[in-house]
C-alpha positions in Angstrom: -116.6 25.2 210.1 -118.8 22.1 210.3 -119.6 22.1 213.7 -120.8 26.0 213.8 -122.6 24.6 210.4 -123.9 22.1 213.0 -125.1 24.7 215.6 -126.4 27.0 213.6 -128.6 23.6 211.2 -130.0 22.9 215.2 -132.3 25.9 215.1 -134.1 24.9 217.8 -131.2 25.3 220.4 -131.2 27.7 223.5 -128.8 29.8 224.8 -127.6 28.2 228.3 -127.3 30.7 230.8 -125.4 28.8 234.1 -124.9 30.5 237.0 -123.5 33.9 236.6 -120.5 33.0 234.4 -122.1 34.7 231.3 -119.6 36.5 228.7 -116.7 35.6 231.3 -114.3 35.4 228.4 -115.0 39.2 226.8 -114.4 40.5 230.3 -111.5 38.4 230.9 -110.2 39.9 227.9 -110.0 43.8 228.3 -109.8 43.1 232.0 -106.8 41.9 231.6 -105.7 44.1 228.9 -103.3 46.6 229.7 -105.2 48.9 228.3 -106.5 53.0 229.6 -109.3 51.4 230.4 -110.9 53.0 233.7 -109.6 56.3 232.7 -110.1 57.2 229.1 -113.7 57.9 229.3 -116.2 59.6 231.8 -119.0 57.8 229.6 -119.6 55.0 231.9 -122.3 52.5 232.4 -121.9 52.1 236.3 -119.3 51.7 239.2 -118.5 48.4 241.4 -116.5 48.2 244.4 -114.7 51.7 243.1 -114.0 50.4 239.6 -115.7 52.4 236.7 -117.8 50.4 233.7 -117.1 51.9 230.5 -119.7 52.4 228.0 -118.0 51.4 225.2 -116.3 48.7 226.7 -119.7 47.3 228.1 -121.1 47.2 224.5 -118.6 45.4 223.0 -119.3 42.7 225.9 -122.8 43.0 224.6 -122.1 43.1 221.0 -119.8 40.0 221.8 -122.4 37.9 223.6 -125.3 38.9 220.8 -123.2 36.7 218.6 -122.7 33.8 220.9 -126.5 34.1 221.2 -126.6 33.8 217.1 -124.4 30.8 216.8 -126.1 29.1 219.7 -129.6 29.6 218.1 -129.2 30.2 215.2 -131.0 33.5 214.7 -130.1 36.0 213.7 -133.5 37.9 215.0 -133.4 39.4 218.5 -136.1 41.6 219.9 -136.1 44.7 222.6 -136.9 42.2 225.3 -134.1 39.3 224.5 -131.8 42.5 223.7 -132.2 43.6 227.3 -131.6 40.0 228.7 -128.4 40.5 227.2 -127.4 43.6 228.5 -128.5 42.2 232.2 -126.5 39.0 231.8 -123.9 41.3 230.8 -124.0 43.4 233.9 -124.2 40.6 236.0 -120.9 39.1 234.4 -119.4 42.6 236.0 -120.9 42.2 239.2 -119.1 38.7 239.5 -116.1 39.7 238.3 -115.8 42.7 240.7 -117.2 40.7 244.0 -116.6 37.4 243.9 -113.3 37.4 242.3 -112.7 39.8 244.8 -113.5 37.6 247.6 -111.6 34.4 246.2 -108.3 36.4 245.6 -108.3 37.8 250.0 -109.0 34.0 250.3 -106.5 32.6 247.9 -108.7 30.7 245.8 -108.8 30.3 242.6 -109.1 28.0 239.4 -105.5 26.4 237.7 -105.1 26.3 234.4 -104.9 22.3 235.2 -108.1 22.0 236.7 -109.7 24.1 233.9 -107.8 22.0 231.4 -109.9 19.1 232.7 -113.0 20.4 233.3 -112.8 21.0 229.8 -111.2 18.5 228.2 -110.8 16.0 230.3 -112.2 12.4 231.1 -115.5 14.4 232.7 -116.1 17.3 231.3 -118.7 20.2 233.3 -121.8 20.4 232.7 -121.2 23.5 230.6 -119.5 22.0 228.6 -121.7 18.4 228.2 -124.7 20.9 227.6 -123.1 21.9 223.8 -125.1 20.2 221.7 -122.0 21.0 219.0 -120.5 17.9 220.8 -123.7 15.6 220.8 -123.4 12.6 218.8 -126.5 10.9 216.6 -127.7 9.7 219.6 -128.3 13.4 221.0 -125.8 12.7 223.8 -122.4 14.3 224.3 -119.8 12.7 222.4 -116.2 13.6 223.9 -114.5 12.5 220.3 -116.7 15.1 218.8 -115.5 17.6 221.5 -111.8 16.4 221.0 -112.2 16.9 217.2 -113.9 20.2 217.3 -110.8 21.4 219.0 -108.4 19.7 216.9 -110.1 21.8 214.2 -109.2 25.4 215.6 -105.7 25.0 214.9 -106.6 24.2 211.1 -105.0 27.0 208.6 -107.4 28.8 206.9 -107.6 28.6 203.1 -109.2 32.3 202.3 -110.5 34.9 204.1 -113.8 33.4 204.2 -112.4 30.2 206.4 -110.8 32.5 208.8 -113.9 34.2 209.4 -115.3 31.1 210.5 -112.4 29.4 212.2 -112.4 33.2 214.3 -115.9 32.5 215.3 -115.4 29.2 216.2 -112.6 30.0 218.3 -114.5 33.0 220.1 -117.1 30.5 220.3 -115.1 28.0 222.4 -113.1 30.9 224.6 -116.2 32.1 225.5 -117.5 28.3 227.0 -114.2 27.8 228.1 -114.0 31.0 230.5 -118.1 30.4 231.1 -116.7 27.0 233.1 -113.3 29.0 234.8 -115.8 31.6 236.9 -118.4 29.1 237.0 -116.5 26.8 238.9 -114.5 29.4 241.2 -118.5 29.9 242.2 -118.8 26.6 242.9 -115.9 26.4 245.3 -116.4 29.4 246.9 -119.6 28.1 247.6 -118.9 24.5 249.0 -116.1 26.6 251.1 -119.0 28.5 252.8 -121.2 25.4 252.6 -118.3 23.9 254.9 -118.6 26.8 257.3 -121.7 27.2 258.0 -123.4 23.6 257.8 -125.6 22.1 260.1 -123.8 20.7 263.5 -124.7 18.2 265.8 -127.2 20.4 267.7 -129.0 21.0 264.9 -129.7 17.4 263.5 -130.7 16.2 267.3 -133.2 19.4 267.2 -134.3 17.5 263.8 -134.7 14.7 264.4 -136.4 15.0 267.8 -138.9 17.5 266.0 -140.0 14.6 264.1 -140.4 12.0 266.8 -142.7 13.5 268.7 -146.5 14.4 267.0 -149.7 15.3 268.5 -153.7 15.7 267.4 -155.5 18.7 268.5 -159.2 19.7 268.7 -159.4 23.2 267.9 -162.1 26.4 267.5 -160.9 29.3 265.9 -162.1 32.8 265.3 -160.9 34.7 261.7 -160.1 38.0 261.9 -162.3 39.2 259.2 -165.4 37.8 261.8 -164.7 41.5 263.8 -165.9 44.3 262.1 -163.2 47.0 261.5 -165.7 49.4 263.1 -164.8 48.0 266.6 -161.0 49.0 266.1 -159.7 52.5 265.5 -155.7 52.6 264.4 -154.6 56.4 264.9 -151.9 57.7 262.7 -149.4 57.7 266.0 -149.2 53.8 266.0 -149.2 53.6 262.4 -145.9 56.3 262.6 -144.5 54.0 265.2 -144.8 50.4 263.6 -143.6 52.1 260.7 -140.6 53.0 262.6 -140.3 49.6 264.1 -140.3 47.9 260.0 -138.3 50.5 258.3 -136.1 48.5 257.0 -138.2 46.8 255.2 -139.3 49.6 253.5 -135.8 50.0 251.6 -136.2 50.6 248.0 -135.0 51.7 244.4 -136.1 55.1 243.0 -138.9 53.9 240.4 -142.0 55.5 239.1 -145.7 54.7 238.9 -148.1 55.3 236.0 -150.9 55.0 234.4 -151.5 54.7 230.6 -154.3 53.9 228.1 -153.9 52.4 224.9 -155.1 52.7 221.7 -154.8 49.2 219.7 -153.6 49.5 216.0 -155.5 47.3 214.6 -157.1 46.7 210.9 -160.1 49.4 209.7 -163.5 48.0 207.5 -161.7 49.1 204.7 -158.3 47.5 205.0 -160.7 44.0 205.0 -162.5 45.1 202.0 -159.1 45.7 200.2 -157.4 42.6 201.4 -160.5 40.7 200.1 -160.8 42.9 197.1 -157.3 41.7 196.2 -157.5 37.9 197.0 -160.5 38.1 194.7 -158.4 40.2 191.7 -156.1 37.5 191.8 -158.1 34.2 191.9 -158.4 34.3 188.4 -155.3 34.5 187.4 -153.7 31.9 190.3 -156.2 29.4 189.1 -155.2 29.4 185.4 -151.6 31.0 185.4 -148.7 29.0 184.0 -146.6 30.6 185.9 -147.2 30.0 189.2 -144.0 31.4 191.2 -144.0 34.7 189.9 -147.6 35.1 190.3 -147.4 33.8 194.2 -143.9 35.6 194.8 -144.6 39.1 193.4 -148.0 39.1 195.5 -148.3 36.5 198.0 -147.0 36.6 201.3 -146.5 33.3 201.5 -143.7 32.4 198.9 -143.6 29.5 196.9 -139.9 27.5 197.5 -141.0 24.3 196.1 -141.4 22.7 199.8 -142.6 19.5 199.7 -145.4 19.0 202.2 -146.2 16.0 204.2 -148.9 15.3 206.2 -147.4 16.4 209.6 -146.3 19.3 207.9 -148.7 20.8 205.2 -150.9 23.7 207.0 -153.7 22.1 208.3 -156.4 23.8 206.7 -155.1 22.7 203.2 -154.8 18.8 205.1 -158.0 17.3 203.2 -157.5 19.4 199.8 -154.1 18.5 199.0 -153.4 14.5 200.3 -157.5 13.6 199.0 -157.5 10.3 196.8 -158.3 12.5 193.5 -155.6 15.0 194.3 -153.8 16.5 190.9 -151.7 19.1 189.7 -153.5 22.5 189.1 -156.3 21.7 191.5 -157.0 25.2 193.5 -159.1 26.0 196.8 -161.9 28.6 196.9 -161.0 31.3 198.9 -160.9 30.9 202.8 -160.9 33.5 205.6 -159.4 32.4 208.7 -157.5 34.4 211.8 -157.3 37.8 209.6 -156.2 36.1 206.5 -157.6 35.8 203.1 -155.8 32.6 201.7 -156.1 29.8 198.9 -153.8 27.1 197.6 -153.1 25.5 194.5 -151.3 21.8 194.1 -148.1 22.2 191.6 -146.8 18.6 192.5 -148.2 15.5 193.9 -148.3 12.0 194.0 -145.0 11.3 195.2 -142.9 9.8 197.5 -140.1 11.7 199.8 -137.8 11.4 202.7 -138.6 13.5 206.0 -135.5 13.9 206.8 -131.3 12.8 206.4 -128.5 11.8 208.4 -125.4 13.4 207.1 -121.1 13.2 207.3 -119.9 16.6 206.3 -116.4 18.4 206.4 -114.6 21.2 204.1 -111.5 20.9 202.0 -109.6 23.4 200.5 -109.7 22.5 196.6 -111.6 19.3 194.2 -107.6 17.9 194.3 -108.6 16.5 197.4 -111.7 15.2 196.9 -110.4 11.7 195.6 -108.1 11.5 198.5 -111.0 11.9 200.9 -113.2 9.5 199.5 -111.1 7.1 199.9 -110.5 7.8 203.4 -113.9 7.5 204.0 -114.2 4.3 202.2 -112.1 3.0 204.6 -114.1 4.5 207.3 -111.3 7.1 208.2 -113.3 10.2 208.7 -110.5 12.7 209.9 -111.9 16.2 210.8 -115.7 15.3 209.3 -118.6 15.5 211.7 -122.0 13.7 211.9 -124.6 16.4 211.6 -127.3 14.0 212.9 -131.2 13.7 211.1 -132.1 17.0 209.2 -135.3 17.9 207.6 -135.7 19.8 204.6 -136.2 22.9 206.2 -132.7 23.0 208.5 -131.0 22.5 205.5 -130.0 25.8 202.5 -132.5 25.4 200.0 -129.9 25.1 197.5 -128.7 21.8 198.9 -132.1 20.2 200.0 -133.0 18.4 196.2 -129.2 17.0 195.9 -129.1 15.8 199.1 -132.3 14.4 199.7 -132.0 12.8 195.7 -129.1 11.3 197.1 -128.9 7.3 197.8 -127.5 6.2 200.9 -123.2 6.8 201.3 -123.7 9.2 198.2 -121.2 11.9 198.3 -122.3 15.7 197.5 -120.3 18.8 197.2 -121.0 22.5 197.1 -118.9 25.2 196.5 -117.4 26.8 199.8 -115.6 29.6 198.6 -112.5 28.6 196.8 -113.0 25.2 198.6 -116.3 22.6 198.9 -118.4 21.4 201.6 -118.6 17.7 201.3 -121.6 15.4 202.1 -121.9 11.8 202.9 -125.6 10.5 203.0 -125.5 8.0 205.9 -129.0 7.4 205.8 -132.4 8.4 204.8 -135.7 7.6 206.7 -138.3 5.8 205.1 -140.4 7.6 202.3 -143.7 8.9 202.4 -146.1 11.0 200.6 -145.3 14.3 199.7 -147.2 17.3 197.7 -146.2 20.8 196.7 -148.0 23.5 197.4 -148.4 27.0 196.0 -150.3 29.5 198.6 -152.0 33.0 197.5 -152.1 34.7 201.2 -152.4 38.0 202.4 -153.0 38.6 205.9 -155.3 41.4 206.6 -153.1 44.3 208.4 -153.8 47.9 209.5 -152.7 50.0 206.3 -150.6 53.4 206.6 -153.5 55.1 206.2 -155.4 53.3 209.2 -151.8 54.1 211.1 -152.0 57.4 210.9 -155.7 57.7 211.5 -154.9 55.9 215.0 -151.8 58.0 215.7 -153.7 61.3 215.4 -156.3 60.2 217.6 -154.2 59.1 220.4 -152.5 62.5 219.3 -155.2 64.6 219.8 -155.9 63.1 223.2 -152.5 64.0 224.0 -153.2 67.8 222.7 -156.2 67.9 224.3 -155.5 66.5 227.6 -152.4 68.1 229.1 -153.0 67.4 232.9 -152.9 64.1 235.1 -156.8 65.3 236.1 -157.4 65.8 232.3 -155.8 62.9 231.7 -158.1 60.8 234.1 -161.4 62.7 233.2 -161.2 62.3 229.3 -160.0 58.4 229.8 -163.2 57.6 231.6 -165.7 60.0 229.5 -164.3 58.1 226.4 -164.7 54.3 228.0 -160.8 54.1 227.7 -159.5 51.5 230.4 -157.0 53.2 232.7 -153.8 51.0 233.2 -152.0 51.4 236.2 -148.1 50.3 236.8 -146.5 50.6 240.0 -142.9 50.2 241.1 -141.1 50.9 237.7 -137.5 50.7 238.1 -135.2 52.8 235.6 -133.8 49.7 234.4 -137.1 48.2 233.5 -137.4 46.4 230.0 -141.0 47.6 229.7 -143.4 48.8 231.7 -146.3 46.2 232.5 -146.4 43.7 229.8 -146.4 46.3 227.2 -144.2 45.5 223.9 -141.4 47.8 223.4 -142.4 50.4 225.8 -138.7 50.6 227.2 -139.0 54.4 225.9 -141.6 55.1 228.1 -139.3 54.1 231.3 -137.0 56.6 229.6 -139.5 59.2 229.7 -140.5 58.7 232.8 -137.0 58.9 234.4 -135.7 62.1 232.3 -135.1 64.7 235.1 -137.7 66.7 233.1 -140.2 64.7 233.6 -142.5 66.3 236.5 -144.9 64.0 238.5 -148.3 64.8 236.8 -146.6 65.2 233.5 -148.5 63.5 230.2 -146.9 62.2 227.5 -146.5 62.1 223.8 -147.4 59.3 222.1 -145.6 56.3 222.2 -145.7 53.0 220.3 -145.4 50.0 221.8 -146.1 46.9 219.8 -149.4 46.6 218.2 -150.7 50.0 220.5 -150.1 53.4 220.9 -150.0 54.2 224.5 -150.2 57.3 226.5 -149.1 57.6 229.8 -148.9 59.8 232.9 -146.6 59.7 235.4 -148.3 59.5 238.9 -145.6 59.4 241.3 -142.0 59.4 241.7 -140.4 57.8 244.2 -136.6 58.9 244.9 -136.6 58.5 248.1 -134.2 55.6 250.2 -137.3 54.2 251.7 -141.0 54.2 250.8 -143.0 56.8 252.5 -145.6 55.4 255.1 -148.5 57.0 253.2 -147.9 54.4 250.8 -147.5 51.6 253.1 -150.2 52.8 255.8 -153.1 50.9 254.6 -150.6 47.4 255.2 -150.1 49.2 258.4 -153.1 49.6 259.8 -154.1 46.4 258.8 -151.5 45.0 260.8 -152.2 47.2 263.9 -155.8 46.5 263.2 -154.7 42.4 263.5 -153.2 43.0 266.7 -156.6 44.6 268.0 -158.9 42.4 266.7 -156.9 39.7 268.7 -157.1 41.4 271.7 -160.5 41.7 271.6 -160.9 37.8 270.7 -158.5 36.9 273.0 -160.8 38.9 275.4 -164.1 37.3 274.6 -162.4 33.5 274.9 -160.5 34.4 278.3 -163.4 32.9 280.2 -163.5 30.0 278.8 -162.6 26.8 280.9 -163.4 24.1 278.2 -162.9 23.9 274.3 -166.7 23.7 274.0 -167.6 26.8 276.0 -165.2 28.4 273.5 -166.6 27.2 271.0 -170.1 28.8 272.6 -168.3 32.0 273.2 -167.7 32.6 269.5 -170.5 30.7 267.2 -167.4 28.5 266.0 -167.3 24.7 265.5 -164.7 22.4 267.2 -162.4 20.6 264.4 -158.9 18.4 264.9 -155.6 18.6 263.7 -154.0 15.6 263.4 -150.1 14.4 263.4 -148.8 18.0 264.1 -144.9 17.7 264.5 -142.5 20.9 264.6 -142.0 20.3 260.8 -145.6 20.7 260.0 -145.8 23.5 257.9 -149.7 24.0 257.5 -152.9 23.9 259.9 -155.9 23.5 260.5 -158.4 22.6 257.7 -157.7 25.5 255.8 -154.1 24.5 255.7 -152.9 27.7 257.0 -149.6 28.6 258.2 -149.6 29.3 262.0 -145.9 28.2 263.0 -147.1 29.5 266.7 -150.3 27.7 267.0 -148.2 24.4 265.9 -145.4 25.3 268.3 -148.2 26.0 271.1 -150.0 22.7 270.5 -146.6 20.8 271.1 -145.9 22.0 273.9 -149.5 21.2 275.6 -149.7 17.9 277.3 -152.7 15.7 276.5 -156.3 17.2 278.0 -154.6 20.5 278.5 -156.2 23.3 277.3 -154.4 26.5 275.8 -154.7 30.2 276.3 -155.9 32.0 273.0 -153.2 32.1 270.4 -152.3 34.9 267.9 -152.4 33.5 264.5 -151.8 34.6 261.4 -155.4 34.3 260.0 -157.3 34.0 263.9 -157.2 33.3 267.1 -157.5 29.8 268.3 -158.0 27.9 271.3 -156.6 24.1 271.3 -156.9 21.1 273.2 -154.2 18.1 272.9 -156.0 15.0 272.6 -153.2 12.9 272.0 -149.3 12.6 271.9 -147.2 10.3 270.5 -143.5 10.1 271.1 -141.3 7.6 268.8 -138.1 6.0 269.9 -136.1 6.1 266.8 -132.8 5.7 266.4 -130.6 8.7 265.9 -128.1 8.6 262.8 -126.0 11.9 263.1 -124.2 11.2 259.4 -127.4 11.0 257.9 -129.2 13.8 259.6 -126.5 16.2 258.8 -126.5 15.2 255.2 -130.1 15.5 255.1 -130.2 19.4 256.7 -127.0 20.6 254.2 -128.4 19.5 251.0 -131.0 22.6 251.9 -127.9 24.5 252.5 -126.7 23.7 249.3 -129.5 25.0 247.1 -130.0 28.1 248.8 -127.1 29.3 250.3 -125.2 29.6 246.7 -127.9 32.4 245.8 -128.4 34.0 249.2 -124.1 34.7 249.5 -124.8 36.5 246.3 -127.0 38.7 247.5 -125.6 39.4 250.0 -122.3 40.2 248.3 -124.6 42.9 246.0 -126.1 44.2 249.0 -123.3 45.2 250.8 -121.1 46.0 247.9 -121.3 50.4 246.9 -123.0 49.9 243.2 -124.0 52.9 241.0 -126.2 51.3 237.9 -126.3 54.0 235.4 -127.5 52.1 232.5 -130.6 53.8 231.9 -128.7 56.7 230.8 -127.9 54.9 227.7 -130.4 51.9 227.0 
């Protein structure tokens, strides 16, 4: 199909995650089914609300959305980390579907087949849809006659097997969009409906506005709580135990792990450079006199020659001056270079020469060359049917096999290829202006670590493992043999990775496995360019953390409170700011235009919301009682207030306080939806 041909030429194009509407259409699909599907399997994945996630039903969803990923990027490449993104986008697809459909359906709202009709089609598409660059015209903005053809297309009969193929995908491709804007806008109106409930009233825009009217300056002294030593407070375990009571809550958490790990980097040996430069230097020779270039280059090199045409912009940089100088010619070679690990040198096969960067192209499919005739006359009379406009393409975003016809072409040329029984069709609209081009042939070979360097590395981070079997081992030999000791706390079992190690998902497997005994050591694992080792130095299963591992924030707290007692204690005396001042060795500084939505203080623009509260309430000259700040206590003085009489606009002051409410209260009815719903996550049992 020519627009998935379009897509997929656009390699530069990013999948669009919005909102939490991901893969809505493969759910919608075997949700709907009539199909054994809660019950034919006790393989499952996780359980929402009471209903049970299949594990082969969740990665078909997964499956599913790894090709909408492919056609919206256009690789076909996806690593452990973007594979996992996936699978979460997946699971949160479930959650929506389970909760908030839920909630609309007790509520009796829901999205017609009429309004999702013209959300999707109509005179104003969503923004889901007008994000597609599929329907984007030359100009790179959506075109709704592209959209309208792209649809008309789907209901085209295909010619071969082949053509199916592609019309399936493309239809997949536009279900999945389609059902992407149905839950994304039953969101949005479940949204506005609780937007509508609990907006601002009239009470709170006259609070707001009158917090704004009236400002004050301050003079101020204020004494940090890092000025009292820590010796002059004791914190006993009994008020640790009881503020931890009072902040349980808080305290809630997921089982997870921590760890610690070392690494040993896979990296190149001396010898792997001498043979990487021992074979650059084999080969010079012959690249330098060969006359025949490409199998030289493609047999060794591991850059292979495709008869690119450089240009200026384009050519690698370090090959720049060589191969655009004045007395450039063919056969000209490099010496050898060594830069960033690799051993490189180039040699000119074609220059002198002039080229288009890039094409602007018409292109559709027909079924058989009968038709051919029949379409360019159509087109002649600028009657383009089904074709699309695939915009400006370079070289490179094109099949090799099509780049020399196409950009050889003259403007409104046609070109055809085959297309299985049938033929894609080109029109050359237009070809920007030509410049100089050369051809390159590169001899590179990037210096790597060789199996045998592998192994050598693996059987020393082997032997540590062998020799080490203990968390204390594990500790003692780490520091003995200068290894840096890597810790990571609060691993969760669904954790891509632990840290910001490469594909260390494995080791978050490990570490979960019931086997696994806090202490425990394990093998060897490799993650990226390292082999890691890693011991597991707690588990946490608990509902809440323990307070042994929040009792240093604890007593820091407690310690706060002390502290500004005993400042609080020392300032009491005081009648004036300046005997304050005295009192503690601090300086007297001013605040200035304070108002109740002030957010920062002080000239350390700190944020004490009581010491601003405190210092609006104090009438001018009046001096305050020591306040408990965050970061001190202070002692303030109002040296002026200023009350404005402006004029109250209820409209606009209500508008004003819910376009807050509209940006967070979408994410926080979410949450909250998760948090109260009963959720068992089991995926770690099977990614």
């Amino acid at each position: 199909m020519a627009t998935l041909e379009k897509i997929r030429s656009h390699g530069v194009l990013l999948l669009v995650i919005v909102g939490l509407a991901m893969l809505a259409f493969i759910l919608g699909d075997f949700f709907s089914s009539g199909s054994t599907f809660f019950n034919r399997s006790q393989a499952y994945v996780g359980e929402i609300e009471g209903q049970t996630i299949d594990i082969m039903e969740f990665q078909k969803a997964v499956d599913q959305l790894n090709e909408v990923y492919k056609i919206e990027t256009g690789s076909s490449n996806m690593d452990e980390d973007q594979s996992a993104n996936l699978r979460d986008q997946v699971w949160q697809t479930y959650l929506m579907k389970y909760l908030l459909e839920e909630q609309a359906d007790g509520i009796g709202l829901t999205v017609t087949d009429n309004e999702l009709s013209e959300l999707c089609i109509g005179e104003h598409p969503h923004a889901i849809i007008q994000q597609r660059r599929a329907f984007y015209d030359q100009s790179g903005k959506f075109n709704r006659l592209a959209l309208v053809q792209f649809l008309s297309s789907l209901n085209q009969e295909a010619q071969n097997a082949e053509q199916e193929a592609g019309l399936q995908q493309a239809r997949t491709y536009w279900m999945y969009w389609e059902n992407a804007v149905r839950l994304t806008h039953l969101q949005e109106k479940y949204t506005a409906l609780l937007q509508a409930l609990v907006g601002a009233n009239k009470l709170d825009a006259q609070y707001a506005f009158d917090a704004r009217q009236t400002s004050c300056d301050v003079a101020y002294i204020m004494q940090p709580y890092y000025n009292v030593a820590d010796s002059l407070v004791s914190v006993g375990n009994g008020e640790i135990k009881k503020l931890y009571n009072q902040k349980k809550e808080q305290y809630k958490q997921e089982p997870n792990r921590t760890l610690n790990y070392i690494m040993f980097p896979i990296v190149p040996s001396e010898q792997d450079y001498a043979e990487a430069e021992q074979w650059i230097n084999n080969l010079a020779p012959e690249f330098r006199t060969t006359t025949d270039v490409t199998a030289l280059v493609n047999s060794n090199s591991d850059v292979m020659y495709d008869g690119r045409n450089y240009s200026v912009e384009t050519v690698p940089a370090q090959y720049k001056d060589f191969a655009f100088a004045k007395n450039a010619k063919e056969g000209q070679t490099t010496e050898i270079s060594f830069t960033d690990d690799t051993y490189s040198m180039a040699r000119i096969m074609k220059c002198g020469y002039n080229m288009a960067d890039s094409v602007e192209l018409r292109y559709t499919i027909i079924a058989d060359a009968a038709q051919l005739d029949s379409l360019k006359a159509e087109w002649r009379k600028q009657n383009y049917g089904n074709a699309s406009e695939l915009g400006w393409l370079t070289a490179t975003e094109l099949p090799k096999e099509m780049t020399e016809d196409l950009f050889n072409a003259k403007k409104n040329d046609i070109v055809t290829f085959a297309y299985g029984d049938g033929l894609q069709v080109f029109q050359l609209m237009n070809k920007s202006a030509a410049t100089p081009k050369v051809r390159l042939a590169i001899l590179e070979r990037k210096v790597t670590p060789s199996s045998r360097t592998y192994a050598t590395i693996y059987n020393q981070a082997k032997q540590f493992v062998v020799n080490n079997k203990t968390a204390e081992a594990f500790t003692e030999a780490a520091r003995e043999q200068d290894f840096t000791i890597y810790p990571a706390y609060n691993v969760l079992a669904n954790n891509h990775k632990v840290a910001s190690l490469d594909q260390s998902r494995a080791i978050v497997r490990w570490a979960f496995q019931g086997d696994t005994k806090q202490g425990a050591v394990s093998d060897v694992f490799e993650c990226g360019d390292n082999f890691v080792v890693a011991v597991l130095s707690e588990i946490n299963d608990g509902e809440y953390r323990s307070v042994n591992s929040v009792a240093a924030e604890l007593q820091s707290e407690v310690a706060k409170e002390k502290k500004a007692a005993l400042i609080a204690g020392q300032l009491q005396a005081a009648t004036t700011l300046e005997e304050a001042a005295e009192l503690i060795g601090a300086e007297v500084k001013t605040a200035e235009d304070l108002t109740l939505s002030s957010y920062r203080f002080g000239e350390n623009a700190a944020t004490e919301p009581a010491v601003i509260g405190t210092a609006l309430k104090l009438n001018v000259e009046e001096l305050s009682a020591p306040v408990e700040g965050n970061s001190g206590v202070y002692v303030l003085k109002c040296l002026a207030k200023t009350t404005t009489e402006g004029e109250f606009n209820l409209e606009q002051e209500l508008q004003q306080l819910n376009m807050r409410y509209m940006y967070s209260l979408p994410y926080q009815a979410i949450g909250l939806l998760q948090d109260k719903a009963d959720i068992t996550d089991k995926r770690a049992n099977f990614y």
